[in-house]
VOBA-1610 file (N, C-alpha, C; in pm, whole numbers, padded with zeros to 5 digits, always signed):
BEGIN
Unk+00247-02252+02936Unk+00342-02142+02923Unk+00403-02111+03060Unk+00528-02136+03048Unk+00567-02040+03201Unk+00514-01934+03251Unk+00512-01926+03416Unk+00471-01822+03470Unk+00562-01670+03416Unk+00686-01692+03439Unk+00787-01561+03368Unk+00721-01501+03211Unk+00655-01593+03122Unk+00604-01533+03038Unk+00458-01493+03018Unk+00426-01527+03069Unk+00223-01482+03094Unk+00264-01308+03087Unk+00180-01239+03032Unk+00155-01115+03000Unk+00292-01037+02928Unk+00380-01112+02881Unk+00498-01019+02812Unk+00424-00993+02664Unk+00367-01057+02585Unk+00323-01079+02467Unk+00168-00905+02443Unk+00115-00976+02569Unk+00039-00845+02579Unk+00080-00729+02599Unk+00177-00708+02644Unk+00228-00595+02699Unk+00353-00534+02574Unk+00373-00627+02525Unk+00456-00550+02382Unk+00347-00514+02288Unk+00251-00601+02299Unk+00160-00539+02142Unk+00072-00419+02237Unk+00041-00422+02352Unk-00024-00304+02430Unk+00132-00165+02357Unk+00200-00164+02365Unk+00296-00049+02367Unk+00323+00007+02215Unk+00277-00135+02137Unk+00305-00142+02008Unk+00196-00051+01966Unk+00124-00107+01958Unk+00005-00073+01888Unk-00115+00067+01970Unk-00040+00125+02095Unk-00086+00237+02130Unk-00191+00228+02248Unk-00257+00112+02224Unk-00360+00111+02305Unk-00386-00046+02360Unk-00484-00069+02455Unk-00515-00190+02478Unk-00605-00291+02348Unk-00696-00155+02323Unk-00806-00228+02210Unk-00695-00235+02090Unk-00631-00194+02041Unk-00595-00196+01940Unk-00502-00317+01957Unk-00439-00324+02097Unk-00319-00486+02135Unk-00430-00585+02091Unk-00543-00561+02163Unk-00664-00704+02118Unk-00703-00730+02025Unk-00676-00638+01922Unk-00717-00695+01787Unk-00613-00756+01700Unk-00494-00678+01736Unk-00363-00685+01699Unk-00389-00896+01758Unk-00416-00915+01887Unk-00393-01046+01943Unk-00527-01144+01896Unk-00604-01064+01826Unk-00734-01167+01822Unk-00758-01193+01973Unk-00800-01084+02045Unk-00836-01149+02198Unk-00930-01012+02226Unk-01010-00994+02313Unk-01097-00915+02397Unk-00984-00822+02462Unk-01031-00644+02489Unk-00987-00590+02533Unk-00957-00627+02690Unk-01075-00653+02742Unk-01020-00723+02865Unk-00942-00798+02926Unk-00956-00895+02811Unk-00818-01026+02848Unk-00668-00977+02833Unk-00657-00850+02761Unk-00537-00786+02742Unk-00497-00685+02848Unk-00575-00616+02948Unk-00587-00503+03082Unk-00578-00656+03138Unk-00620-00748+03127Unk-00599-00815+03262Unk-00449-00898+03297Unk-00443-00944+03162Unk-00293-01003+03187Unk-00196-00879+03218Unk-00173-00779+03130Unk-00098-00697+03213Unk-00097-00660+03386Unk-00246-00632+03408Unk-00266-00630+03593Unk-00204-00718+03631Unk-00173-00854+03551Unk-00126-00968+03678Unk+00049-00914+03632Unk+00092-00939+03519Unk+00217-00862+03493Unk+00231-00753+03588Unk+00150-00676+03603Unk+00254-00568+03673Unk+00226-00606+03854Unk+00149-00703+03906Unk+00135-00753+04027Unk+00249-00824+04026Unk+00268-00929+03953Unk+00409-01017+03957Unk+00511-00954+04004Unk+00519-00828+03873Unk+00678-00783+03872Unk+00641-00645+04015Unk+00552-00591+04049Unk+00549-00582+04159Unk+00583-00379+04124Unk+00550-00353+03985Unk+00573-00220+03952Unk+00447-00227+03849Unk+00392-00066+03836Unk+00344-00014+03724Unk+00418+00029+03596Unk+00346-00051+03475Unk+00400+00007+03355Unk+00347+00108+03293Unk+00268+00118+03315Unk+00155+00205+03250Unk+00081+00283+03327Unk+00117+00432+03315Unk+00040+00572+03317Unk-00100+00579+03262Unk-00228+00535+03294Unk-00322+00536+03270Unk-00398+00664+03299Unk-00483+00724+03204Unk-00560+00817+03244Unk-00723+00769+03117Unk-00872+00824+03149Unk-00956+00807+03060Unk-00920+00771+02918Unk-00841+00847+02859Unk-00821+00886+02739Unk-00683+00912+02713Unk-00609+00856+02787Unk-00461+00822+02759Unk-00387+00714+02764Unk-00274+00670+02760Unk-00165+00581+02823Unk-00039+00580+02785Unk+00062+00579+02873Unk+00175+00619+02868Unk+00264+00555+02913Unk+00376+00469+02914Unk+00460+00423+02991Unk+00487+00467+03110Unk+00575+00395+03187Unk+00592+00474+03333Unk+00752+00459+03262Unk+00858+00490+03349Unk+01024+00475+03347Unk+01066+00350+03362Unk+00985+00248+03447Unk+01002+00100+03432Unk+00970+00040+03311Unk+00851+00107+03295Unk+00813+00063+03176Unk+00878+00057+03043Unk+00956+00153+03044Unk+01046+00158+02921Unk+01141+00024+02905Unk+01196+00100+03030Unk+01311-00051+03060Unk+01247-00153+03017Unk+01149-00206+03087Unk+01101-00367+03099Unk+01043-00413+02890Unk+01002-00284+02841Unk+00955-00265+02652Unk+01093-00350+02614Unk+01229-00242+02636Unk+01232-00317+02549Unk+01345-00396+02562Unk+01350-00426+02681Unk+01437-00580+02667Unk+01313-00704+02678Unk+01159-00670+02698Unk+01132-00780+02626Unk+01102-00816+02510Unk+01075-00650+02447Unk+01081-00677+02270Unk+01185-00726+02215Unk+01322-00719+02307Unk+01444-00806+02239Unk+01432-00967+02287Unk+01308-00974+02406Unk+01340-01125+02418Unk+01235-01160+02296Unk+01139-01104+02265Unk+01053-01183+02224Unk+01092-01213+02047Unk+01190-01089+02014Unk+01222-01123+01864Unk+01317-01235+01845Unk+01373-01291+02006Unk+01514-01411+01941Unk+01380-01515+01920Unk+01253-01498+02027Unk+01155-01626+02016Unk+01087-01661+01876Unk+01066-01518+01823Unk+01029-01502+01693Unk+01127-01564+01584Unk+01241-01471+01597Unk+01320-01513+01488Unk+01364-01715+01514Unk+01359-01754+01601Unk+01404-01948+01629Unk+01225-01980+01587Unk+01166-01922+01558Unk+00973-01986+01501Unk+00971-01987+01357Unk+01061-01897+01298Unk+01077-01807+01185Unk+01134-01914+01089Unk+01252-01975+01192Unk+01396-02074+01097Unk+01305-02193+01073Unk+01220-02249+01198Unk+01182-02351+01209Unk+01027-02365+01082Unk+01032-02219+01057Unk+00939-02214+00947Unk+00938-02221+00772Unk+01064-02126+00793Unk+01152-02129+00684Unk+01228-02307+00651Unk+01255-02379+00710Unk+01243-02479+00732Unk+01160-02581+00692Unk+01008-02545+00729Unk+00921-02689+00662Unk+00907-02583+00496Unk+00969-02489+00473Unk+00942-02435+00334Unk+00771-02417+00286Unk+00688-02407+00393Unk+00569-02390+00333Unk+00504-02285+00390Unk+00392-02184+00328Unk+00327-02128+00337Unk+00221-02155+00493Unk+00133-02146+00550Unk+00079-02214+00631Unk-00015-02111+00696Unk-00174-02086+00684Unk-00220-02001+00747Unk-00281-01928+00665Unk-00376-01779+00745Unk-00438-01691+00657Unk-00325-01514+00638Unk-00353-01503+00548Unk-00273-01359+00513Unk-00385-01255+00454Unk-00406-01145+00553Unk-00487-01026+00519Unk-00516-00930+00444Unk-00481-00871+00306Unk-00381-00803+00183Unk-00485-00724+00148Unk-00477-00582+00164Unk-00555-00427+00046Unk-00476-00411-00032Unk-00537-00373-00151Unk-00443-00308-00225Unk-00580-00247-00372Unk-00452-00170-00411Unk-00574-00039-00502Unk-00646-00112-00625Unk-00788-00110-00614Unk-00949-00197-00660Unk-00879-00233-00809Unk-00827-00129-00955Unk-00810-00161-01040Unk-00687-00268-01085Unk-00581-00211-01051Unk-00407-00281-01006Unk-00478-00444-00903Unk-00549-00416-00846Unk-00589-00561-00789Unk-00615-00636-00859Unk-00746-00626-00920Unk-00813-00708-00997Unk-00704-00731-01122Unk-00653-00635-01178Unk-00571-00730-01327Unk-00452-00775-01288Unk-00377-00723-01173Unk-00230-00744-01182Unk-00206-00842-01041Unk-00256-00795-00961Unk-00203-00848-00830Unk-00261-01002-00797Unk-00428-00937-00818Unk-00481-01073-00780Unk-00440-01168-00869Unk-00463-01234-00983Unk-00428-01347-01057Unk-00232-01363-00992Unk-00178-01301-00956Unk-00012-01313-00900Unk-00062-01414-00753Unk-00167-01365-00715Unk-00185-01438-00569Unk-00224-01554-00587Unk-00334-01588-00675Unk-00364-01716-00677Unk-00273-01795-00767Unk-00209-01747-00813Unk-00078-01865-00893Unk-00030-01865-00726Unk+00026-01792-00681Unk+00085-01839-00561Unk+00050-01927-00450Unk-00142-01892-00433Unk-00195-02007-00383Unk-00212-02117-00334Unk-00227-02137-00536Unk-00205-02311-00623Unk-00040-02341-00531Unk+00052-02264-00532Unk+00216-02284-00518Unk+00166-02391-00346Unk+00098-02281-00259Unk+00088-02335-00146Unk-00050-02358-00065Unk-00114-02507-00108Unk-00219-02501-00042Unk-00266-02474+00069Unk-00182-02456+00202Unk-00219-02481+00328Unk-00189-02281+00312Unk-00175-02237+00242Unk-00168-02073+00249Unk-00322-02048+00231Unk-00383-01939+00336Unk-00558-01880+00308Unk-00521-01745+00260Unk-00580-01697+00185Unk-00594-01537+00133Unk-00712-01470+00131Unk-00672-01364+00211Unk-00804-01208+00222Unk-00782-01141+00177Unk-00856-01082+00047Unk-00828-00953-00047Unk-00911-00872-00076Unk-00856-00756-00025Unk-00942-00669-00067Unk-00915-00540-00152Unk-01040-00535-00239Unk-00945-00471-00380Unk-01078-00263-00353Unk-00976-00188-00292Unk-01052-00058-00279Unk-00878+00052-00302Unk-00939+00174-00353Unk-00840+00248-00318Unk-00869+00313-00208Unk-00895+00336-00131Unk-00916+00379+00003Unk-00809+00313+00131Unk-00738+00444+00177Unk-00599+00430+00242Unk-00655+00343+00367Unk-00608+00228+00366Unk-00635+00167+00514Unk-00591+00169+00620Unk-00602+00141+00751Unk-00518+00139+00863Unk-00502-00019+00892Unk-00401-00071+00854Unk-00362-00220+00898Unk-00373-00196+01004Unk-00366-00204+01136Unk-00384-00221+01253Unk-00536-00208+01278Unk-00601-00100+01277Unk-00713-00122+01319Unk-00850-00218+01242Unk-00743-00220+01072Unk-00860-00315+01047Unk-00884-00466+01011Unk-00769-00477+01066Unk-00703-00668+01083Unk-00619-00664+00976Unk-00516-00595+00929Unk-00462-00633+00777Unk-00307-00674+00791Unk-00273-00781+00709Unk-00149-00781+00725Unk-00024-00718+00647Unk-00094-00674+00518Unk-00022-00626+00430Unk-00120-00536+00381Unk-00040-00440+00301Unk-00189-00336+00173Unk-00061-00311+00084Unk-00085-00263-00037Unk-00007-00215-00143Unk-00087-00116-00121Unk+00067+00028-00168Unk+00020+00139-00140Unk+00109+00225-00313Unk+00038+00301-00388Unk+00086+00366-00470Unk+00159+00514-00450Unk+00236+00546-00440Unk+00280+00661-00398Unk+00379+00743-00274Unk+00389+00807-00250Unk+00485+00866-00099Unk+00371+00809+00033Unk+00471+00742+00081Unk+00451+00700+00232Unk+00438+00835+00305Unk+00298+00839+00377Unk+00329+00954+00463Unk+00321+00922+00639Unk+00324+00758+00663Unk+00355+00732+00760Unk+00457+00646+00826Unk+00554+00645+00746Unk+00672+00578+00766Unk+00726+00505+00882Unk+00691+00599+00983Unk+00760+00562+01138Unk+00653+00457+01180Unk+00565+00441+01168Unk+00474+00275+01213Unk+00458+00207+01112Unk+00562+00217+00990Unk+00538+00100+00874Unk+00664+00052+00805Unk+00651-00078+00782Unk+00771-00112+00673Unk+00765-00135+00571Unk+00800-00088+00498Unk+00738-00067+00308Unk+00874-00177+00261Unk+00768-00272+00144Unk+00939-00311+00056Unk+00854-00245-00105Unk+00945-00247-00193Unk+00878-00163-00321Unk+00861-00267-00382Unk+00775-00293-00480Unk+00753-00340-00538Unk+00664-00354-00678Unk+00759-00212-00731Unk+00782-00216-00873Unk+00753-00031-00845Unk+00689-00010-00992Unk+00677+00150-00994Unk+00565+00170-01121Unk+00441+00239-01049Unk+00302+00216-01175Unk+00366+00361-01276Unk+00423+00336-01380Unk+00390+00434-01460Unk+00334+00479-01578Unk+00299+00667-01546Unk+00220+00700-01588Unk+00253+00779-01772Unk+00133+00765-01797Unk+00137+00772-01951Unk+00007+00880-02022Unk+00047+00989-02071Unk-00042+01072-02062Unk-00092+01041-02249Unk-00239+01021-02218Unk-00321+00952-02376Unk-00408+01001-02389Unk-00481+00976-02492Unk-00607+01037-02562Unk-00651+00995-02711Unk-00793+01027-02694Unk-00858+00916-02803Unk-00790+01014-02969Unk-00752+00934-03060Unk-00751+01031-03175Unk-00871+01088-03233Unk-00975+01115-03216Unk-01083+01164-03268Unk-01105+01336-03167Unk-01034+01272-03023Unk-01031+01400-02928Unk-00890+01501-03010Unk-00773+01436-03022Unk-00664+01528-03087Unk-00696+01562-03175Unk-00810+01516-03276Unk-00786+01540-03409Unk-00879+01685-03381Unk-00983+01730-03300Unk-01029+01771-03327Unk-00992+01877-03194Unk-00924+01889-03091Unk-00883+01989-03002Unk-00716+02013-03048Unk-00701+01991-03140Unk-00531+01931-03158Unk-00438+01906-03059Unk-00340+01873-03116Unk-00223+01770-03076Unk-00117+01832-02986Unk-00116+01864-02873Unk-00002+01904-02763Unk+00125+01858-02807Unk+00255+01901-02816Unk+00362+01813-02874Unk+00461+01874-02702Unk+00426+01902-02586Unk+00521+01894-02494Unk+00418+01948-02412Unk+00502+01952-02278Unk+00463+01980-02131Unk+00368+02117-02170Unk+00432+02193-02223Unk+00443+02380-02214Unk+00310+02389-02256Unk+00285+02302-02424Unk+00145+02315-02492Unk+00040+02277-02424Unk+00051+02208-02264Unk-00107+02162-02244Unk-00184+02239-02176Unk-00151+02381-02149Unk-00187+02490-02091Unk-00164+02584-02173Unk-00172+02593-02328Unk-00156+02683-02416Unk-00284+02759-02433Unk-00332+02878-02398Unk-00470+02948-02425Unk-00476+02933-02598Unk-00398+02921-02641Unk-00414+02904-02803Unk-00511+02800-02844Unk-00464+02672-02759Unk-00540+02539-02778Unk-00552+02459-02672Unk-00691+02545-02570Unk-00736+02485-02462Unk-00724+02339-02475Unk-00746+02268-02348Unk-00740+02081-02353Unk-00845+02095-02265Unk-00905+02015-02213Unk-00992+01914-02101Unk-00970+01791-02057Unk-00902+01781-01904Unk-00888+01634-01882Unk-00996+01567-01828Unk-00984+01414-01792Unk-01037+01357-01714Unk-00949+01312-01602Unk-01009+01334-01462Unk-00921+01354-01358Unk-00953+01267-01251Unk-00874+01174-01151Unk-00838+01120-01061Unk-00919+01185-00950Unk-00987+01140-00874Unk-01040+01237-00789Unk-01039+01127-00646Unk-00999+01103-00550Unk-01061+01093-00400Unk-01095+01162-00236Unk-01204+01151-00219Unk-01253+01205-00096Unk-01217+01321-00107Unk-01277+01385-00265Unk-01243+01552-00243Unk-01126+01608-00324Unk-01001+01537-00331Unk-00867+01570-00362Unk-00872+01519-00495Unk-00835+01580-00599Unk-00850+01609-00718Unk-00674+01602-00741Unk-00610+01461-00825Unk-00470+01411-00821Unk-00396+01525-00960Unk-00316+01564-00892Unk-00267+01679-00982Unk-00141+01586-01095Unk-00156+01622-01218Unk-00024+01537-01281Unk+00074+01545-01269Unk+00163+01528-01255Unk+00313+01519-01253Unk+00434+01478-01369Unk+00484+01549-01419Unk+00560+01537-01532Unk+00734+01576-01483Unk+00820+01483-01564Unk+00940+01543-01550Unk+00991+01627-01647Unk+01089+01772-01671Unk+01085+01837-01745Unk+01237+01773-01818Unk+01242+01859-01947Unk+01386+01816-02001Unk+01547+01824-01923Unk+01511+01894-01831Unk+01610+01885-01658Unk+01581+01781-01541Unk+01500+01710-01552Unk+01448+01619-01458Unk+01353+01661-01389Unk+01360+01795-01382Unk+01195+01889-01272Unk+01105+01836-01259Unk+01037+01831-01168Unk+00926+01778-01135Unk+00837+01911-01193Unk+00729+01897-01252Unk+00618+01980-01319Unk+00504+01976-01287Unk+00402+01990-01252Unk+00255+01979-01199Unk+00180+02067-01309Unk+00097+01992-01335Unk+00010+02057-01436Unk-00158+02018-01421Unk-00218+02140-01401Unk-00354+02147-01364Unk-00466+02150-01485Unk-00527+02102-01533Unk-00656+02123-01666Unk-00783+02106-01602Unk-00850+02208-01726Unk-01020+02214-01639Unk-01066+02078-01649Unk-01193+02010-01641Unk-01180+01877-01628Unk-01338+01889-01612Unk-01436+01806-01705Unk-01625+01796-01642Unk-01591+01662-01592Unk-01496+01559-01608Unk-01490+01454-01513Unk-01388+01380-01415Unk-01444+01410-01282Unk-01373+01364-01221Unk-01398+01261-01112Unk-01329+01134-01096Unk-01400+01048-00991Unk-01254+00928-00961Unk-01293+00847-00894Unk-01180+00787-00824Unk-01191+00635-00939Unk-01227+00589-00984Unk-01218+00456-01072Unk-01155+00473-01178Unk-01016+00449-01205Unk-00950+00393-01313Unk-01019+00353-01385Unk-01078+00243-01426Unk-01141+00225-01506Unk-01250+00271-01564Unk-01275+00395-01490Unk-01374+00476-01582Unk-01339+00563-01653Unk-01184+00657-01597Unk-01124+00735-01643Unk-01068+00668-01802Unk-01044+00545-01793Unk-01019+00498-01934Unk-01092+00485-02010Unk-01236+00473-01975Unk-01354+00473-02066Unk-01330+00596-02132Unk-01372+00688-02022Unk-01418+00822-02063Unk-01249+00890-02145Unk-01146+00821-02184Unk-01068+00917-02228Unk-01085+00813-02395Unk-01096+00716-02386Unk-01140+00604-02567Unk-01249+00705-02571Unk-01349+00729-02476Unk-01505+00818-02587Unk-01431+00947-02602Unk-01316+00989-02592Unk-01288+01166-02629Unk-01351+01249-02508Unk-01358+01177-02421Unk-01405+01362-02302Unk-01270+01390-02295Unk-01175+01383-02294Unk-01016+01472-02281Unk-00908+01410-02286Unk-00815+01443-02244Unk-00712+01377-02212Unk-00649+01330-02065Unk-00630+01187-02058Unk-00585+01116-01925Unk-00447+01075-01910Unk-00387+01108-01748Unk-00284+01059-01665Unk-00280+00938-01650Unk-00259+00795-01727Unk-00307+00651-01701Unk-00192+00559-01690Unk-00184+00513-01565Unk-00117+00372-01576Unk-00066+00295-01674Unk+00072+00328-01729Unk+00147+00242-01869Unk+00024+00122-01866Unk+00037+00043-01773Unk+00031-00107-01758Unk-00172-00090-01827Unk-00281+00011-01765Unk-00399+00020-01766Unk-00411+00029-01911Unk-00343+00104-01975Unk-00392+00174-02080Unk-00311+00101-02211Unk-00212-00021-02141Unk-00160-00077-02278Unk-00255-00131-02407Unk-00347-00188-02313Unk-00449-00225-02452Unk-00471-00170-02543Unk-00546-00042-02540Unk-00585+00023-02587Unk-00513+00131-02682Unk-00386+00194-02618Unk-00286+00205-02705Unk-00242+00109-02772Unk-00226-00033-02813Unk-00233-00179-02879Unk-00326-00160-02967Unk-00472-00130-02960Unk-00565-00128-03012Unk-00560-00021-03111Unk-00496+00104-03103Unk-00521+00240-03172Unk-00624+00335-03120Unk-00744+00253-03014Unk-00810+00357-02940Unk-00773+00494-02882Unk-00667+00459-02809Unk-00569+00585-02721Unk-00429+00588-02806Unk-00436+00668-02786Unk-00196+00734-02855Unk-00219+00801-02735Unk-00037+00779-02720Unk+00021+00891-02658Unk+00041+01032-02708Unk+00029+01103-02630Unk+00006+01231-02635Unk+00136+01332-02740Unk+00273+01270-02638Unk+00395+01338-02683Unk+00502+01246-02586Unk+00627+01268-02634Unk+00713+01139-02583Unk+00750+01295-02476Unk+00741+01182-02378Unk+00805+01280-02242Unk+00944+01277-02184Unk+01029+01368-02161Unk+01155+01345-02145Unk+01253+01267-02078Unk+01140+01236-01980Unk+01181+01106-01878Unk+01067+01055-01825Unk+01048+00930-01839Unk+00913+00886-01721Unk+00873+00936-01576Unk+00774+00952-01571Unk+00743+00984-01437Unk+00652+00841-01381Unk+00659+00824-01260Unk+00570+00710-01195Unk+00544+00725-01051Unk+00453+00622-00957Unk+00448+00626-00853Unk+00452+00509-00767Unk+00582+00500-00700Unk+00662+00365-00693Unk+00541+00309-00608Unk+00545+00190-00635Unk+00438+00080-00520Unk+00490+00033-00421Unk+00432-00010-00296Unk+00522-00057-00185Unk+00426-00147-00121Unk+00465-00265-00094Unk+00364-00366+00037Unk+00441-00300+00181Unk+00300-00268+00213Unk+00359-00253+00342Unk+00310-00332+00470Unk+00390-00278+00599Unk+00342-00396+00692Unk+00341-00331+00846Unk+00282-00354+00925Unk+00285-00254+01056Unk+00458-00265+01057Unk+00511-00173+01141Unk+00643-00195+01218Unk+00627-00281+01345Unk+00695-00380+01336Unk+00652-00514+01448Unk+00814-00590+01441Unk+00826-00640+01577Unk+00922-00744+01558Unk+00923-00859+01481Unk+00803-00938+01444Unk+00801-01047+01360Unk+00720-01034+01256Unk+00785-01121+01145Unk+00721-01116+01016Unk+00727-01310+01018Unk+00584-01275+00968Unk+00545-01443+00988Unk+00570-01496+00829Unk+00659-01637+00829Unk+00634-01706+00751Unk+00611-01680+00639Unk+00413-01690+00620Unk+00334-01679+00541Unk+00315-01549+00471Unk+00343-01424+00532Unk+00379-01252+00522Unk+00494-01247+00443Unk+00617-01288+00497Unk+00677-01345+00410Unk+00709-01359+00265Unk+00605-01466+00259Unk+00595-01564+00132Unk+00568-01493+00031Unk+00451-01411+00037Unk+00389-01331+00018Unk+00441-01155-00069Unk+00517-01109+00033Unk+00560-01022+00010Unk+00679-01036-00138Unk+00791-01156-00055Unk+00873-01202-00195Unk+00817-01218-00333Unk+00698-01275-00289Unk+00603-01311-00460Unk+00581-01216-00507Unk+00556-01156-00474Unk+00493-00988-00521Unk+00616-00880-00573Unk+00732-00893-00457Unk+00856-00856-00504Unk+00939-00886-00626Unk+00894-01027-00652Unk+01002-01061-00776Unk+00886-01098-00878Unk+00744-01105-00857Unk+00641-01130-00982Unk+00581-00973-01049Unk+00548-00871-00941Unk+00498-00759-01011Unk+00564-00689-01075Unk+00655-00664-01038Unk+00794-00515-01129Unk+00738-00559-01288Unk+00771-00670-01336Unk+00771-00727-01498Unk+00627-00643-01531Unk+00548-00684-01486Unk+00376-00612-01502Unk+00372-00544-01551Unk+00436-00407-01454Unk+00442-00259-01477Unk+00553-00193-01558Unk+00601-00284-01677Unk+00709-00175-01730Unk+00723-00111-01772Unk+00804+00003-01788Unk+00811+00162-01815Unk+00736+00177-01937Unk+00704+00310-01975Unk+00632+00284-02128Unk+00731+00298-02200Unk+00669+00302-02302Unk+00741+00315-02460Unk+00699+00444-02548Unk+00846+00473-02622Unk+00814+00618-02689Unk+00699+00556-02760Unk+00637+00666-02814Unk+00506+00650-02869Unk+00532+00667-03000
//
């Protein structure tokens, strides 16, 4: 490697990613080897970039400068690696991917390994939890995320599709708490309900309905169960503990089956769009890529809207 480029690479993912440890993981390299190439970087260029304190770091005013005209050199290097990749047309390498435990296992994963088979020299890491990850700190290259982004400014989301929701229940539960026929009735003291409810790390997922104006509606029910597995919440709404908020796509079976009906035809669907997302970075590799498109043009079909009931 040329001498002019020794420590530029470290020193963008050092700025990127906030910290040194976090550049080294970001680089697959030791925190050290990343403080050190910068020391010789900033001996070379003969200035400090970095405001160091215990428990801080900060650019200096050079430092800015020197960010980001080399983040503009390093994306033409990226983007001429990119063509030459796009080019041999193949997959090539390992790709890191979270995404939420139930939607994994039926929908996503079997999408990955057809894609796979597509490209042998492609490796895949999956991991199937709903628990919000931090791609950066925990090696990931992608996660599917259900719902509002609430960190936008260090991520790039593409959508890819929209899970919607379908409010059901066993007929043996309607027949015998009766039958809600709109939004208004499921909080009727006339004819209490009981759901089964979405629950993580505490936060108890409130429903969301659109009204015959488009309104967004939130609607709260008492609930003896609540826990974070989809797939239990579908158990427990076929045995009659109440009525469930479920994934069109989760609960098609079973509405198929006659186990679950829908509740009442709702005036407009409500859902919670999906998104792969990806750190905010100058390059998107190849294989990330590949990846992302598959998912873009294979999942949407999966998840389609429901049907009046």
């Amino acid at each position: 490697m040329s001498q002019r480029l020794q420590g530029i690479e470290e020193f963008v993912a050092a700025v990127e990613a906030g910290s040194f440890a976090l550049a080294a993981q970001r680089l697959h390299v030791t925190r050290s080897a990343v403080a050190k190439s910068i020391a010789r970087l900033e001996a070379r260029l003969d200035t400090r970039l970095f405001l160091r304190t215990t428990r801080s770091q900060s650019l200096t005013e050079e430092g800015h400068g020197y960010y980001e005209r080399c983040r503009r050199a390093l994306a033409e290097l990226d983007a001429a690696e990119a063509h030459t990749n796009v080019a041999r047309s193949t997959a090539t390498g390992l790709v890191r991917l979270s995404m939420p435990a139930m939607l994994g296992r039926l929908k996503v994963g079997p999408l990955l390994l057809a894609l796979a088979r597509r490209h042998p020299a492609l490796s895949l890491e999956l991991a199937f939890s709903d628990r919000r990850v931090d791609l950066v700190e925990e090696g990931l290259d992608l996660a599917i995320r259900s719902g509002e982004l609430a960190d936008t400014s260090k991520l790039i989301a593409r959508p890819v599709g929209v899970q919607w929701m379908v409010l059901c229940a066993a007929p043996a539960y309607l027949a015998e708490r009766g039958h809600p026929r709109g939004i208004d009735a499921l909080q009727s003291p006339q004819t209490p309900h009981e759901a089964v409810l979405y629950a993580r790390d505490g936060q108890v997922s409130t429903w969301r309905f659109h009204d015959g104006e488009g309104r967004l509606v939130d609607v709260t029910l008492p609930s003896r169960l609540r826990c974070d597995s989809a797939e239990v919440l579908l158990e427990a709404a076929v045995g009659g503990m109440g009525l469930a908020r479920l994934p069109a796509w989760l609960a098609a079976d079973a509405l198929a089956a006659g186990t679950l009906v829908r509740v009442f035809e709702e005036p407009r669907p409500f859902g919670f769009e999906l998104n792969v997302i990806r750190s905010r970075s100058r390059y998107l590799p190849f294989k990330t890529r590949v990846v992302i498109d598959w998912l873009a043009e294979h999942l949407p079909p999966l998840l389609a809207a429901p049907q009046s009931p």
